[in-house]
N, C-alpha and C positions, 0 to 999 in steps of 0.2 A: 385472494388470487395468488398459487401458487407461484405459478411462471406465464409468461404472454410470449406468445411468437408475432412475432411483427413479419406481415405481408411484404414484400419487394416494393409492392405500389404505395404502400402508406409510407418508405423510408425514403420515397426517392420523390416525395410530396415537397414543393417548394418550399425551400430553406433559404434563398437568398445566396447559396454557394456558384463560384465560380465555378470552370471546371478548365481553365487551363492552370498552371504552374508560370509564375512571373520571375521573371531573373531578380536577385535581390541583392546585387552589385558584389557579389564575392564569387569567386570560381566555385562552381559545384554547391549553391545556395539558391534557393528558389523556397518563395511562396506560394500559399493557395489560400483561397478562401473558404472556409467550411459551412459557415452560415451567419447572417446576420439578429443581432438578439431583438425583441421589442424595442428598445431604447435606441437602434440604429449602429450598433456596433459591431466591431467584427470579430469573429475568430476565427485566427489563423492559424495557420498548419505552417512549420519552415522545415523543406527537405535539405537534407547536407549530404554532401557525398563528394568523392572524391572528384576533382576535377575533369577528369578526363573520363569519368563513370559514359559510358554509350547510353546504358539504362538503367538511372537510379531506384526508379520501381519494378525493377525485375530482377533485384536480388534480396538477400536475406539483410533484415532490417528491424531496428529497435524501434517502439514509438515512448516517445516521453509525455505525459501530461502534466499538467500543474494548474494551481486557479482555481479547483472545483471549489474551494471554500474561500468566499471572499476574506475572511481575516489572515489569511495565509501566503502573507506577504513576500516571506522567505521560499517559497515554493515557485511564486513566477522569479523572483529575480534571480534561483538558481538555476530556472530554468532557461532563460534569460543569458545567463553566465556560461550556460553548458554552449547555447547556440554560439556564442563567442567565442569558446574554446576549443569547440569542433571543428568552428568553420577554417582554425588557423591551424588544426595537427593535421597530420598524416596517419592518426589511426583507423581510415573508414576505405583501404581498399579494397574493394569487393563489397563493400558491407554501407547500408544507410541506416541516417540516422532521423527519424520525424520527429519534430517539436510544438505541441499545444503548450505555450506559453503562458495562457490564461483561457480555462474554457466558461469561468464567470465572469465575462467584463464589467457588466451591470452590476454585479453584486460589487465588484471592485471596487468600482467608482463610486457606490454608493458608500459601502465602508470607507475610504479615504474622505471624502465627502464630507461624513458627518464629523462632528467636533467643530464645525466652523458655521458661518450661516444660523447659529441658533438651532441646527438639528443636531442632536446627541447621539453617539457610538453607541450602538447596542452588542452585546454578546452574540452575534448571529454573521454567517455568511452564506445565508442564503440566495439563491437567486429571486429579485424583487420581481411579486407577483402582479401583472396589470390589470387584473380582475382579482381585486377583494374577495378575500374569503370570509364565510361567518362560522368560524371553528366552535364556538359554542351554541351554534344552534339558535342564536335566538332572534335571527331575521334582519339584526346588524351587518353591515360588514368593517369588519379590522376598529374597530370601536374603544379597542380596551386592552391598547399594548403597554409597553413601559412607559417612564417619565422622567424626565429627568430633573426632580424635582427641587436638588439643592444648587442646579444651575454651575455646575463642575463641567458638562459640556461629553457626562459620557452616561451610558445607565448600568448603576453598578447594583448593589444589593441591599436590602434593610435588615434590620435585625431588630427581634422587639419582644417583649411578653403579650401572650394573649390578652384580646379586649374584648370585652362584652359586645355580644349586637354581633361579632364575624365568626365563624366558623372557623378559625384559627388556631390549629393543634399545633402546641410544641414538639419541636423534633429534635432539637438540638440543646446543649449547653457550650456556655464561653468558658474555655482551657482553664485551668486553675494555673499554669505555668508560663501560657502566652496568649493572653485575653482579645489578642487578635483573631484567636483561633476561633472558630465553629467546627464543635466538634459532637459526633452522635453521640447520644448518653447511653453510657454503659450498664451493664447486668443491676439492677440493684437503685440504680442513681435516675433521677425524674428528670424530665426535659424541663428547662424552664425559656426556651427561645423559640421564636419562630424565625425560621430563614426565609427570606422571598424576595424576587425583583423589585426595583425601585419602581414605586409609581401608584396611585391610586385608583380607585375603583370606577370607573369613567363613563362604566353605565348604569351606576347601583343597584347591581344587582348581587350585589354582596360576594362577587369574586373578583379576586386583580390579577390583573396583565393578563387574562386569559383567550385576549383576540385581538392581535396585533402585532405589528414591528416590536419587537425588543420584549413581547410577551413570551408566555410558556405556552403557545400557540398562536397559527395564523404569522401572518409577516413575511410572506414569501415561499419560493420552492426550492428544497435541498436537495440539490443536486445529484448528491452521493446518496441516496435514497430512489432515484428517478427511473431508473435501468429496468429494462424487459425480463428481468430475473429474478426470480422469487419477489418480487415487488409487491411492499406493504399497502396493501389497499388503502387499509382503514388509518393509516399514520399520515400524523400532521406533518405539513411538508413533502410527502409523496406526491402532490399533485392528484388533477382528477384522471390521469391513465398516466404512463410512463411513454417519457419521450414526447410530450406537448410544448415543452421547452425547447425552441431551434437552435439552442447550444448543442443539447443532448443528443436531438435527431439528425442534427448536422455530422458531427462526429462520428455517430453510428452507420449511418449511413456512408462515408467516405471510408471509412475502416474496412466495412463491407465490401470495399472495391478493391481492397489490400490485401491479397494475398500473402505478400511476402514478409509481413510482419508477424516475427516470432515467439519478441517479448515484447513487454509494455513495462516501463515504470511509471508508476503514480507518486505525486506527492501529495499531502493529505496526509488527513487525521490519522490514517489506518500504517500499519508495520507489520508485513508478515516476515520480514527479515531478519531480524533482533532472536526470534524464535521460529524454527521450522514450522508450518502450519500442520496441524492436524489431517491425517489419512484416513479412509475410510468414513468422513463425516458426508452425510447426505441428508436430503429432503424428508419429505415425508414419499414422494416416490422412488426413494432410493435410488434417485439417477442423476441428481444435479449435485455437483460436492460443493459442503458448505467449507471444506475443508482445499485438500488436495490430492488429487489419484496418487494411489501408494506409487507407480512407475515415474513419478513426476519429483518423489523424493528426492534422490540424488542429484538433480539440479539446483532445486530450492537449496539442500544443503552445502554444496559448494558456492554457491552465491550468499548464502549467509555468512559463511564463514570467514566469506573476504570482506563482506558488510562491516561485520564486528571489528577485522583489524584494519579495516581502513576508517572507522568511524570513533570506533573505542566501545561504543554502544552496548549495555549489556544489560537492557530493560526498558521496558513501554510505561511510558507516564501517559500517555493519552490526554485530550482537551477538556477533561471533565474536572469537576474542581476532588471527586474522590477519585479520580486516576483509572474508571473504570473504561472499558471498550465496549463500543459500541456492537451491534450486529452489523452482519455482510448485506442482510436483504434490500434489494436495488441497488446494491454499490458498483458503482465505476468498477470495483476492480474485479467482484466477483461476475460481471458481466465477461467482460475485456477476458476472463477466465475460463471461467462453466460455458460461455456460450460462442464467446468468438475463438476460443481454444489456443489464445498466447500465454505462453507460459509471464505470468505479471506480477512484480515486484513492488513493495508499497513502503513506501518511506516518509513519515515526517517532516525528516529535513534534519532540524532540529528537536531534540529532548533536553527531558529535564537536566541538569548540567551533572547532578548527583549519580546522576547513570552512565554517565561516559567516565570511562577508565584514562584517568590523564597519565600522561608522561612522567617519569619521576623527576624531582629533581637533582641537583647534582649531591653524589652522595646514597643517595634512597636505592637506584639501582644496587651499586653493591652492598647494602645492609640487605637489602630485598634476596638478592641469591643468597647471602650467609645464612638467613632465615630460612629460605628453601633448603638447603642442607641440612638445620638441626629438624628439618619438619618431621620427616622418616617417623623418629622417636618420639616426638612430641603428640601427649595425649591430650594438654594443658595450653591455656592462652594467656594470658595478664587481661585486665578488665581493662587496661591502659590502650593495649596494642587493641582491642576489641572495637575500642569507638573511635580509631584510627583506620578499621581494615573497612573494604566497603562490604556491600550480604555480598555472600559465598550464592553462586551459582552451582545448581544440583541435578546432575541428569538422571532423571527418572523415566528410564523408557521413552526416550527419543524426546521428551518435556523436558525445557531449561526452565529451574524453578528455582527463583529468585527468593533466596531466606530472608524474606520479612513478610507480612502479615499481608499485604496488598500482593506482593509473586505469590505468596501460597493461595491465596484468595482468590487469583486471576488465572489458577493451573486447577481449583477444585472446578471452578466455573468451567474451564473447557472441555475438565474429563466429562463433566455430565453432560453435556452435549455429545459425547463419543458413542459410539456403538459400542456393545455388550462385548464386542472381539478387541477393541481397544483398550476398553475398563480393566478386562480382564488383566491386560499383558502389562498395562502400567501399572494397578496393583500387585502385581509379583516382582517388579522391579521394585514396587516402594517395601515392600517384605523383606526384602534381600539388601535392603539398607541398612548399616549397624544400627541399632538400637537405641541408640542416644540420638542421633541425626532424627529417626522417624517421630520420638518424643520430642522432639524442637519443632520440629513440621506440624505436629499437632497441636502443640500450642502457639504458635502463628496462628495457626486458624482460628484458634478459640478467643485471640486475643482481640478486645477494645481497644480504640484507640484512647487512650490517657493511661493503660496498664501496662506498667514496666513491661521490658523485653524479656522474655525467655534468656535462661543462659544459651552463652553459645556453643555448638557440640564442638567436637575435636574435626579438624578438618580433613576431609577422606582423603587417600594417597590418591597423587595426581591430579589433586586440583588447584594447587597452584595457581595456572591461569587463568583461574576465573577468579584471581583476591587484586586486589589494588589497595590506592590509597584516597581516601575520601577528599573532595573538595571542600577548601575550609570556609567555613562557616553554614555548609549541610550538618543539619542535625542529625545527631546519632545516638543509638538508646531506645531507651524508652519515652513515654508520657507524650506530649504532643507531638515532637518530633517525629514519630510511626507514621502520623496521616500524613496524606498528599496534600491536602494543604497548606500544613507545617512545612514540608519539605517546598513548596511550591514561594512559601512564604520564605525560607532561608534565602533561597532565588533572590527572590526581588530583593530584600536586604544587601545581599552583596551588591547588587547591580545599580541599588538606587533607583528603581525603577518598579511601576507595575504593580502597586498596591496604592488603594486610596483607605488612608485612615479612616477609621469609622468616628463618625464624628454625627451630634447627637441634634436633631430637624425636630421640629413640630408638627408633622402630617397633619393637615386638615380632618382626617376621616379617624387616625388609628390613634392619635394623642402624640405625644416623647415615641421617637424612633430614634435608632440609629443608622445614620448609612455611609457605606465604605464596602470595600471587597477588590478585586482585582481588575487591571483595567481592561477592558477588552481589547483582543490581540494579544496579550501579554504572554498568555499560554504556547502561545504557534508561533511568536517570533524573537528572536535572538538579540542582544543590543550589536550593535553598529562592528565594535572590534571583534565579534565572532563569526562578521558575514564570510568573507572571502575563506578563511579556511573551512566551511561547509563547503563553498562553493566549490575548492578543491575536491572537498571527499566525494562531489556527488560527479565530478568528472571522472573521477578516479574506479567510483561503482558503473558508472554508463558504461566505459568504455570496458570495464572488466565484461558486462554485459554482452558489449558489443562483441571482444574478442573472443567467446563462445560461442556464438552463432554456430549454425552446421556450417559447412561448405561441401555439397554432394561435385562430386567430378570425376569422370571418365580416369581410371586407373590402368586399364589395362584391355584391347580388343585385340582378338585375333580371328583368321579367317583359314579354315587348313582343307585344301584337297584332298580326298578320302578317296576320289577313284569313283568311276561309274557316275561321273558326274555332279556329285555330292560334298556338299563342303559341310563342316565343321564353325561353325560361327559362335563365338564368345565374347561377351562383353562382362567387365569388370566394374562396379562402381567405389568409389568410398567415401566415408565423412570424416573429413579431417578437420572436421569443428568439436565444439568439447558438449554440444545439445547434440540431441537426435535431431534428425531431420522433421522427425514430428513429434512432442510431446506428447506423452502417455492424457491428457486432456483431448488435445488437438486428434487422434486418433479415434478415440470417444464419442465426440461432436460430428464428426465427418463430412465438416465443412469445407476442406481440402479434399479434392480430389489425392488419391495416389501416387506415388511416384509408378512409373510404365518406361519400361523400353519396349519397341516395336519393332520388328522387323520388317523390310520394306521391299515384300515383294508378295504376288497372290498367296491366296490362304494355298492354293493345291499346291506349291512348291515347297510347302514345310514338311517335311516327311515326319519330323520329332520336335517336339515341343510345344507351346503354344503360343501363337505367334504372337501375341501381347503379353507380358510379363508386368505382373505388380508388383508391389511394395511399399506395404503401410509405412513404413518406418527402419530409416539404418542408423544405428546405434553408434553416439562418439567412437572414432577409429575402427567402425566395424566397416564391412564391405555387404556386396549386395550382387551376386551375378545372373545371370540370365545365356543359357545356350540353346543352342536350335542345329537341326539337323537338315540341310536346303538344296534343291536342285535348284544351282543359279553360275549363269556364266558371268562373267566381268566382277566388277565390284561388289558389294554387300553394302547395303545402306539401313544403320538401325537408328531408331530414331527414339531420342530420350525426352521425356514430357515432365516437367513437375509445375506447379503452380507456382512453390517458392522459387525457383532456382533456374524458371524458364525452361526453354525448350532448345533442342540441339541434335542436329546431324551430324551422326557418326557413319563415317566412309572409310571401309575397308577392303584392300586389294589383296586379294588370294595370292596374287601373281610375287608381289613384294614383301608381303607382312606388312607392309605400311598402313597407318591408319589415323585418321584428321577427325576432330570436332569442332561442328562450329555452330554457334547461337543462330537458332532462328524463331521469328516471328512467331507466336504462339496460333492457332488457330482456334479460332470461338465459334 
């Protein structure tokens, strides 16, 4: 199923949601209830706005979400941290702000949960499903998940040689340099391991963990998979239709009712921030963007740009243990996107620590400029300064591609997904790169992980800010240090945290195993002294968010006696916001009605023009006007309509030039 349109009557099917707004004892703070989950929990919606707001849902508005993945700890509590810090600034006049603090309760509780009581942590944050599923087919349900077998209190991973009797192909070998490592075997070199979930075969039928909690199927429904959009039929975790979870249908359905929300931030797996997304990327019907509308560009790109220097961020490690990204199909975001037409922001929270560009310390900065000054000349690096600088970031036709083997890896991956008009233009930008840089690009790609680095090319003029200085004890180089889970593994080493040694069990089924791996959570959360300063940075992007908004407003009306009875009437509008008043998406989808000024008086009394004036959209700092040519005595009343920004009578006297606007009540 490509995409699913959901009926009005199926979204507005009992959810358990309230439908008033509750004071939530702070000025301009109020709750709601979206819906209640199976397990009896809520999720809630917290509006903020400025105290004295008349009507906090009739202006332009962020919505935040967080929670969609139960291990994703750092996501409610910065979410959690934002509500805290909006409700006590002064940055939201004119402007709201809505907060899903957690749209997984269930899964929450369940991940917090286990590790205690004898139930073990599994690598999952899905939402728990109340009807068992039988993902292998064989008339079971949920039969045959993980285990946690050595009694550590979490399910991590085994590692072993093939054994006779199972069907278990090696895919792996352990690092010759850091035997912690699992790493795929290179050109030439045989696999001698198998990698897989802890836990045994539980219904003998000679496969493990394959239907279950903490298995590699079954155990719940993923959230961020769920959405009415391009939604994976046949994928485990999509559930049996999209939006049967009353988390999901909750939200969508109240969203629905929200017009004046412009953007969305997600927290979650997903980052379209770090790197511009992709334009021109579509479906198979060429009308849903898997990517972003090319007019929606220049948004995304100035929200990234303040991303990067309020975060340092300059690369997606993603929750996988090889670093790779998922697809958008059902996602949260590409819904909230392609279909409800807000321009939406998708942030981790937290990345790997190797990707964020730290502060120098004292000293580094001025070596750092002297160094920028002799760069001009310099064709040449020291191998010293090399495993000191972090990878060079490389714009290739609107692509930031990260010089190492996993960026180059993650930029070949998106161009194929691009249309023939995209490929095109980002191969002639990678042509038009020196020639040493394109031969470094090329063997990134070709390179295994255990094989030395490529040298490094000479660094192109003006890139500068994209070099830093490596966090110590991230590996640099070559041989293990390249994979993400080397790098994932330097992590936990500095932090003391987040890795279970492999350490060697007797399985009843498979003989001598090893088990160890990382702990679950470890990927998506942060230790303890790096909470609050996320929590800054994500105040710090909301409200950047927030201070973009449009803001449409009467600039300028006049009313001018022309003689014979006929006036001259002009209205002025502007966006003194730094968004359009409708994103190049939002114009697309044509969910929003138009912006309209009206003139208000019979149709036979307009001689010129036509008495309803549109307006798909007015561009940051642009204007928008509307004139008419009227046979009318006394005042001129034009009446302005938009969905975001409400509705407003504009009164204008011939007699004075004078001319008043004032909110009113929408009519439905």
């Amino acid at each position: 199923m490509r995409r699913l349109w959901i009926s009005a009557a199926f979204l507005v099917c009992a959810s358990g949601a309230s439908a008033d707004w509750r004071d939530a004892g702070a000025p301009g703070v109020a709750t709601r209830e979206l819906a209640r989950t199976p397990e009896g929990r809520s999720v809630v919606v917290t509006r903020i706005a400025a105290a004295d707001a008349e009507h906090p849902d009739r202006q332009p508005a962020v919505l935040v979400i967080a929670g969609i993945d139960a291990r994703h700890a750092i996501g409610r509590e910065a979410a959690g941290s934002l509500v805290r810090t909006m409700s006590e600034g002064e940055a939201l006049a004119g402007r709201t702000l809505y907060v899903v603090e957690d749209l997984n309760p269930d899964g929450s509780a369940r991940f917090a949960k286990f590790g205690r009581d004898g139930l073990p942590t599994a690598d999952t944050g899905r939402a728990p499903d109340e009807t068992p599923r039988d993902a292998d087919r064989d008339r079971r349900f949920a039969e045959d998940g993980g285990d946690d077998l050595n009694d550590d209190g979490m399910i991590t991973l085994m590692r072993l040689r093939p054994v006779m009797g199972y069907d278990l192909a090696p895919t792996h070998v352990i690092d010759a340099e850091d035997p912690r490592v699992m790493r795929e075997r290179g050109p030439g070199e045989a696999a001698t391991h198998v990698v897989m979930i802890e836990g045994t075969d539980n219904d003998g039928d000679g496969l493990f963990n394959e239907d279950g909690y903490g298995g590699t199927a079954g155990g719940g429904i993923d959230l961020d998979m769920h959405f009415p959009i391009e939604w994976p039929e046949h994928a485990d975790g999509a559930g049996w239709a999209p939006l049967t979870r009353p988390e999901a249908r909750g939200l969508v359905d109240w969203m629905l009712t929200r017009d004046n929300i412009v953007a969305v931030v997600v927290y979650g797996e997903r980052d379209n921030l770090w790197q511009t997304p992709a334009t021109n990327r579509f479906d198979v019907t060429r009308r849903v963007p898997l990517g972003i509308e090319a007019g929606d560009k220049a948004a995304y790109d100035a929200v990234g740009e303040r991303y990067r220097e309020i975060t340092g961020v300059r690369g997606f490690s993603g929750w996988s243990i090889d670093g790779s990204a998922r697809g958008v199909e059902g996602s949260l975001m590409l819904w909230t996107y392609a279909d409800f037409g807000a321009l939406t922001f998708a942030t981790p929270v937290y990345v790997r620590p190797d990707l964020v560009r730290r502060e120098p310390a004292r000293g580094e900065a001025e070596r750092d400029e002297a160094a920028d000054g002799e760069r001009t000349g310099a064709s040449e690096r020291s191998a010293a300064d090399d495993a000191q600088d972090e990878p060079r970031v490389v714009e290739i036709g609107g692509y930031r591609v990260e010089m190492t083997p996993e960026g180059v890896r993650a930029a070949m991956a998106r161009l194929e997904s691009a249309d023939a008009e995209e490929q095109t233009r980002v191969m002639a930008a990678f042509q038009a790169l020196p020639s040493e840089v394109r031969s470094q690009m090329t063997a990134l790609a070709q390179q295994e992980d255990g094989e030395a680095a490529p040298p490094a090319a000479a660094p192109l003029a003006g890139e500068g800010e994209s070099r830093g200085r490596q966090n110590a004890g991230a590996p640099a180089g070559g041989g293990s240090g390249e994979s993400a889970w080397a790098k994932w593994l330097a992590v936990a080493d500095e932090q003391g945290r987040g890795f279970v040694e492999w350490r060697s069990f007797d399985h009843p089924q498979l003989g001598e195993v090893e088990i160890g791996g990382f702990e679950p959570g470890f990927m998506q959360n942060p230790p303890e002294g790096m909470r609050e300063a996320l929590f800054e940075q994500q105040a710090s992007l909301v409200s950047e968010v927030l201070d973009r908004l449009p803001s449409l407003n009467v600039a300028d009306a006049s009313a001018e006696r022309i003689g014979s009875g006929l006036v001259r009437v002009r209205v002025r509008l502007v966006n003194e916001g730094r968004f359009a008043t409708r994103s190049a998406i939002a114009s697309k989808s044509r969910r929003l009605a138009p912006t309209v000024l009206a003139i208000e008086t019979e149709p036979e009394r307009v001689v010129s023009g036509s008495r309803v004036v549109r307006f798909e959209s007015v561009e940051p700092g642009g204007h928008a006007q509307a004139s008419w040519l009227v046979r009318q005595d006394g005042p001129v009343r034009v009446e302005l309509r938009d969905p975001v920004f409400g509705w407003m009578d504009i009164e204008i006297d011939p007699a004075s030039g004078r001319w008043s606007a004032t909110p009113k009540e929408a009519r439905r």
